[in-house]
N, C-alpha and C positions, 0 to 999 in steps of 0.2 A: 631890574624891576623892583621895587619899592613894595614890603607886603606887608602886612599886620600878621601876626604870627598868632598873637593875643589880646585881647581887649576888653579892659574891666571896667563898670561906671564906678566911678566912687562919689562920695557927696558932696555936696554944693554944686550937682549937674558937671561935676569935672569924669575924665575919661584916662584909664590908664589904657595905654597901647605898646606892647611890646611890635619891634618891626626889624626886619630885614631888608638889604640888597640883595637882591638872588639874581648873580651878572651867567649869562650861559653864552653858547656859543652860536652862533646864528644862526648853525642848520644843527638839532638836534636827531639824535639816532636813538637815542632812550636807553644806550648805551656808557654813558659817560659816567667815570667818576667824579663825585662829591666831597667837596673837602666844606668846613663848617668853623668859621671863624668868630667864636663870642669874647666877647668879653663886659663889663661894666656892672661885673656883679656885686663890685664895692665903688662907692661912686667917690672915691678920694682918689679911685686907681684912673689916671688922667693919661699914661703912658699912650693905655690900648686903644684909647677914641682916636690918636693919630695914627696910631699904626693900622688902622682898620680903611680911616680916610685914604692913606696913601696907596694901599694895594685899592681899592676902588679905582683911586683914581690913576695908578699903571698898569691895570688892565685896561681901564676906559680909552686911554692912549693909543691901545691897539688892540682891537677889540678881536682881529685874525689870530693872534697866540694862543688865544682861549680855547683849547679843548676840551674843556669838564667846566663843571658848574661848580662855583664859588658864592657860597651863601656867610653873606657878613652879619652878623647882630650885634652891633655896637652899643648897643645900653641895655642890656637884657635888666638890669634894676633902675627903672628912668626916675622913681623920684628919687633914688638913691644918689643920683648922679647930678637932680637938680637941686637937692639937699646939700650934696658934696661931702656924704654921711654915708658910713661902712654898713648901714643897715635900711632896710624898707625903716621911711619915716613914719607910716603911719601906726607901725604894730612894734617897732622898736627890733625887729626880726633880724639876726643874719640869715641873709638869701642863700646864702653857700650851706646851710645847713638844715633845707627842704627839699633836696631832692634825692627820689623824683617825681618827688610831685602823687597828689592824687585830686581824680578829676571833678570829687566832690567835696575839695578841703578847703580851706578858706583862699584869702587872696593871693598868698605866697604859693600852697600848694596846687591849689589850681593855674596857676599861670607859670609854676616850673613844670607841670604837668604838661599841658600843652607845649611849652619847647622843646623837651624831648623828644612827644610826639614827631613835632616837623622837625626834628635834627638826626632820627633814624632814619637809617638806610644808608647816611654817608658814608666814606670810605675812611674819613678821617675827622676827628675834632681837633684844633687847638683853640685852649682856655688861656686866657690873655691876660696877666696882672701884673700889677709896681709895686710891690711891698709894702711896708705903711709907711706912717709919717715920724717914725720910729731910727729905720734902718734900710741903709740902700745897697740894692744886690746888683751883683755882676749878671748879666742877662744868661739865662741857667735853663732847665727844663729838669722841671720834676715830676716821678714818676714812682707806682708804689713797686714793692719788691717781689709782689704777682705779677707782674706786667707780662704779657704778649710776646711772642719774639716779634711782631711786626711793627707793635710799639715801640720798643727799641730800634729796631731799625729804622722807622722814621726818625728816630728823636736825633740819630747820628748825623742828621740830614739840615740842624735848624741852627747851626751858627754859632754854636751858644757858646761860652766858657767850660760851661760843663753839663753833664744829666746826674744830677741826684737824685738817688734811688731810696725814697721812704720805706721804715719797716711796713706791714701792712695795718699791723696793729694800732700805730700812731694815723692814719689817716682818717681824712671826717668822713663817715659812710654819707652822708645829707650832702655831700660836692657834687658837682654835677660834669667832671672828673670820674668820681669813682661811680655814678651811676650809668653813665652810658657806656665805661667798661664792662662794667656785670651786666647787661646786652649787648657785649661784643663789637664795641664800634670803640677803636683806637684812639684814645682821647687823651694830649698829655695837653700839662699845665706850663707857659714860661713866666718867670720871673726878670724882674728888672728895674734899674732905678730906683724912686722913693716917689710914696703918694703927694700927690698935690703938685707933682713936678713931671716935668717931660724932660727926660734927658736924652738929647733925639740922638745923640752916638749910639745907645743902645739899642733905640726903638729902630733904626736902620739895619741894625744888624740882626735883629729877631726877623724884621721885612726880608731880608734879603734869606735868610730861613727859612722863611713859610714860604717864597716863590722856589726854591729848590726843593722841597716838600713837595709843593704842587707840579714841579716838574716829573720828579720820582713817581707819582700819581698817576702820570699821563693825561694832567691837568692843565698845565701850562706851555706850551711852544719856543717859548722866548728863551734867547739868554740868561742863567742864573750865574752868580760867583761861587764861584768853587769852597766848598768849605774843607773848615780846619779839623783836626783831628782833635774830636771830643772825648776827655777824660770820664770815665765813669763812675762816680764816686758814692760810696754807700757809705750808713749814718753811721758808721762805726770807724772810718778816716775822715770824720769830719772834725774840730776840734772849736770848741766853744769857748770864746772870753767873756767872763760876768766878772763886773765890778762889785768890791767888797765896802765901798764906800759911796757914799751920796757925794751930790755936787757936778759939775759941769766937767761933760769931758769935752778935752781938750786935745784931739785928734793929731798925731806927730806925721802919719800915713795916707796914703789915698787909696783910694777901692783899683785892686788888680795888681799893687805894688808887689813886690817880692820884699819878704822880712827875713830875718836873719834870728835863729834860736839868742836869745837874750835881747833882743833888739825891743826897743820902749816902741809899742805901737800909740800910744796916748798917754794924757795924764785927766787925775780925776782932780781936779782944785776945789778949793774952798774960797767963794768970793770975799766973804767974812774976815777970816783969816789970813788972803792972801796965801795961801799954803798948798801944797800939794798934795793932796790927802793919801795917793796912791798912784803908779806906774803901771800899766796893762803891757806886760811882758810878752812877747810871744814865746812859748815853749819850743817850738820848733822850726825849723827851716817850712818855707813852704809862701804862699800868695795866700792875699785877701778877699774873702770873698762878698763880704758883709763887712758893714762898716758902720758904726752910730751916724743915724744923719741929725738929728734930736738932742743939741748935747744935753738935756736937763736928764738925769740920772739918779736914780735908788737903787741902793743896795739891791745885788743881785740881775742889774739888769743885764742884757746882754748887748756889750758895745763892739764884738769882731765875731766874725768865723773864719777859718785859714784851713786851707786844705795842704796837710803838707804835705812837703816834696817828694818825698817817697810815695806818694800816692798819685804824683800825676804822669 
């Protein structure tokens, strides 16, 4: 069932409308767990709108497996999304950095206000994004290093490559993430791919994650795939490559490869010159997690992450 969750007039007689699928099972007991699937709270992030569409529509397939309610909000920033812009167009706002919301703040705070409202009481969140247009991630779930033991244990359940566990201190308290943790409702984040793009090998395997989530739940009925044994990796076995040179990198790797300690993961060239300005070494044995999708580059940016070997 199809609901408006939120609804703002804005000017020129136009109508902002936040909405959900709220799919349930067709004889309710008022018993059932809730699991709460958002996402499109940067509207460049294009991964979550089909991952969203696809479990809609493999639930709708069999509408008998359903035993708990699955509440989808696919555009929670809609002109964000009809902008194709990481921010509410009208106020220049990151959305991710209003909540939760208050019920008398302007148009951001009051309409992340209200989704929290209707997103308490579930049993679980998952926060749906694709990284920027920057750099493209291995399908991951992240989570801060207060987390819940239930949190984690869901997270163990979503497919992923791995769960990286943020200091708490580096977290944006305005996520909506870390807000409906601090009321107690399990909320992790995944990560995958690069903005403006659907790389559906990922976005299947975060699906096939969140149905074994909602299995674990006593959500789902159906068949799930068995998942893999997910490494846990905190910020301090993470290992960051920033180039020291401007210019176009020139990627030697692909996302998920295995590198080897002295192994050229790219090169930084100089169009101009025809020249190589610099080599992005990897220090250690270990896989890529992150990888420049963007080759244009300045000094400093960050073009790999590799979790080494000895940490998975």
């Amino acid at each position: 069932m199809i609901e408006t969750v939120v609804s703002v007039k804005l000017p020129i007689g136009e109508e902002l409308k936040i909405k959900k699928n709220s799919l349930t099972p067709d004889q309710l007991t008022g018993k059932e767990n809730r699991i709460c699937l958002v996402t499109g709270i940067y509207g460049d992030e294009l991964g979550g709108q089909y991952i969203c569409s696809e479990i809609i529509r493999r639930i709708k397939s069999d509408f008998s497996l359903l035993s708990g309610i699955v509440d989808v909000y696919p555009a929670i920033n809609p002109l964000g999304l009809d902008a194709r812009t990481r921010v509410v167009p009208i106020s220049d706002m990151d959305y991710s950095t209003v909540f939760p919301g208050d019920p008398d703040g302007d148009l951001e705070g009051y309409t992340a206000h209200c989704l929290i409202e209707d997103i308490k009481g579930a049993s679980c969140c998952i926060d749906i994004h694709s990284s920027n247009i920057f750099l493209q991630e291995v399908p991951q779930v992240r989570i801060n290093d207060d987390y819940s033991e239930e949190l984690m244990r869901i997270s163990r359940f979503m497919n992923t490559e791995l769960v990286w566990v943020h200091p708490s201190a580096t977290v944006n308290e305005g996520s909506l993430s870390y807000a409906l943790n601090q009321i107690g409702i399990p909320t992790l984040v995944t990560e995958s791919g690069a903005a403006f793009r659907i790389k559906y090998e990922y976005c299947e395997q975060i699906i096939e994650g969140i149905f074994a989530v909602m299995k674990e739940l006593g959500i789902w009925n159906g068949p799930v795939k068995e998942g893999k044994k997910v490494p846990i990796v905190k910020e301090d076995q993470m290992i960051y490559l920033n180039c020291e040179s401007s210019g176009l990198f020139v990627s030697h790797k692909k996302l998920k490869e295995e590198v080897r300690q002295g192994e050229c993961i790219g090169r930084i060239i100089n169009p101009l010159l025809g020249a190589v300005e610099e080599e992005i070494i990897a220090p250690e044995d270990g896989i890529l997690m992150t990888l420049r999708e963007h080759p244009g580059v300045a000094e400093g940016s960050l073009v790999a992450r590799i979790i080494g070997g000895n940490h998975l």
